[in-house]
N, C-alpha and C positions, 0 to 999 in steps of 0.2 A: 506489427510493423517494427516496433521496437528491437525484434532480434533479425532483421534482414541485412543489417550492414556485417555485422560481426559473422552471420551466415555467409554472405558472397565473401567476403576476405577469407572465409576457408575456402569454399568454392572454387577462386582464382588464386588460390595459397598465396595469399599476399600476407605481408605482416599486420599484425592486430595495431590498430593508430589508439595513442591513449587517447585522443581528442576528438569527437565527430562518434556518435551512436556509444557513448560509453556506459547505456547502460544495458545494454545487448549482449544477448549469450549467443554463440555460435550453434544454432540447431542440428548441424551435420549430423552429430552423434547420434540423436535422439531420431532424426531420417534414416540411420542406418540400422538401429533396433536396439539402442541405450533405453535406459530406462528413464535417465535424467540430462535436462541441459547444464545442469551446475547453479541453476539458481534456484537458491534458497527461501528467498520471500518478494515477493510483487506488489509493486505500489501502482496504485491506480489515483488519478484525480480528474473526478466528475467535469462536466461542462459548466453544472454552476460552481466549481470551486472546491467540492467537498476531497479530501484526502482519507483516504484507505487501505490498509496494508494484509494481505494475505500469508499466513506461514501453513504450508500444511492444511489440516481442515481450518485451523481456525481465521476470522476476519474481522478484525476492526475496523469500522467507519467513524469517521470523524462528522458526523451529522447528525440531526434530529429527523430528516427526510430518508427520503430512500437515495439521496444524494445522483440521483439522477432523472430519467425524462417520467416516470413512473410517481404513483400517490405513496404518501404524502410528499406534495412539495417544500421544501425547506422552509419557505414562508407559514404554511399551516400548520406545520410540524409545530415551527417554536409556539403560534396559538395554542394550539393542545398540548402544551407543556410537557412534549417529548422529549425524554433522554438526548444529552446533545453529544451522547458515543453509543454504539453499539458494538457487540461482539458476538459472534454466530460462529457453532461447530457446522461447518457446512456439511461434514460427513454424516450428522445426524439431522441436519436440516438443512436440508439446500433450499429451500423455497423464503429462507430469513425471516421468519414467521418467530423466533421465542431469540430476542436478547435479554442474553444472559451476564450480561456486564459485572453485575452486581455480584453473582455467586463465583466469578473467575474473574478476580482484582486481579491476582497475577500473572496472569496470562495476557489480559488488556492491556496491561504496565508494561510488559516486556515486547509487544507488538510496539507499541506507542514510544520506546525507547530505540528497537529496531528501527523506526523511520524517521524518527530524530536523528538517528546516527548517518542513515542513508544519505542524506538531505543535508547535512554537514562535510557530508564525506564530497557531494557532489556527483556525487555516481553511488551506482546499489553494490558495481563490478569490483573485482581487485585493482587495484591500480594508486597512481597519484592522485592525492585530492582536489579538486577542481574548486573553482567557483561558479554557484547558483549563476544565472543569469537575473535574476531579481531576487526582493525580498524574499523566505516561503514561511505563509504562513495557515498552521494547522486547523485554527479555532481562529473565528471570528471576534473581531474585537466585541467585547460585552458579553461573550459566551463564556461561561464556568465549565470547564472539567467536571464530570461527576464524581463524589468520592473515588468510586472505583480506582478510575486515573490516575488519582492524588498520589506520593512519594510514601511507600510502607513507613510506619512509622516504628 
């Protein structure tokens, strides 16, 4: 639903409003046989709160759960002292079965920076930067980053 508003404004060629669906790509293209909408990374954020960024294969989730309706729940997660980030090459695992956090700090970093930028920006889109409509916050107060995370030293 996300890219429906910026789709109908092609649709009825109307001009693109910077305010109202600003973080929606216009799909026409990719209906007419593009290959790409123009976005480069997707942020999702779960029903219970969890925040997650996709570039390409790869995905960080900002949880110890499956951050969604699925096991572990967030709550049992942190009981089994689950990683409170995950990272998945979905191209080699789409079923999110081996976080790999650990052996690709760089790549976690640079997703995790990615949606800090997004989320300051106020939109994912080109444009003027916006303000949030509330605080956003990635980690839960009393949750630690795991190395990975942490700033290269």
């Amino acid at each position: 639903l996300t890219d429906v508003y910026a789709t109908l404004e092609a649709i009825t060629e109307q001009p693109r409003q910077d305010v109202g669906g600003e973080d929606g790509f216009n799909l026409l293209p990719v209906f007419r046989g593009a290959d790409s909408s123009g976005r480069s990374a997707l942020i999702s954020h779960s029903i219970g709160g969890s925040f997650a960024i996709r570039k390409g294969p790869w995905k960080l989730c900002l949880s110890a759960g499956s951050g969604g309706w699925s096991a572990p729940r967030e709550n049992v997660a942190k009981k089994q002292s689950l990683p409170t980030a995950q990272l998945y090459n979905l191209s080699k695992d789409p079923a999110e079965t081996n976080n790999i956090i650990d052996s690709r700090p760089k790549i976690a970093r640079s997703l995790l920076r990615m949606l800090e930028l997004q989320v300051q920006h106020g939109r994912s889109t080109k444009g003027e930067s916006l303000s949030n409509d509330r605080n956003v916050t990635f980690i839960p107060t009393g949750v630690e980053l795991p190395a990975s995370l942490q700033p290269a030293k």
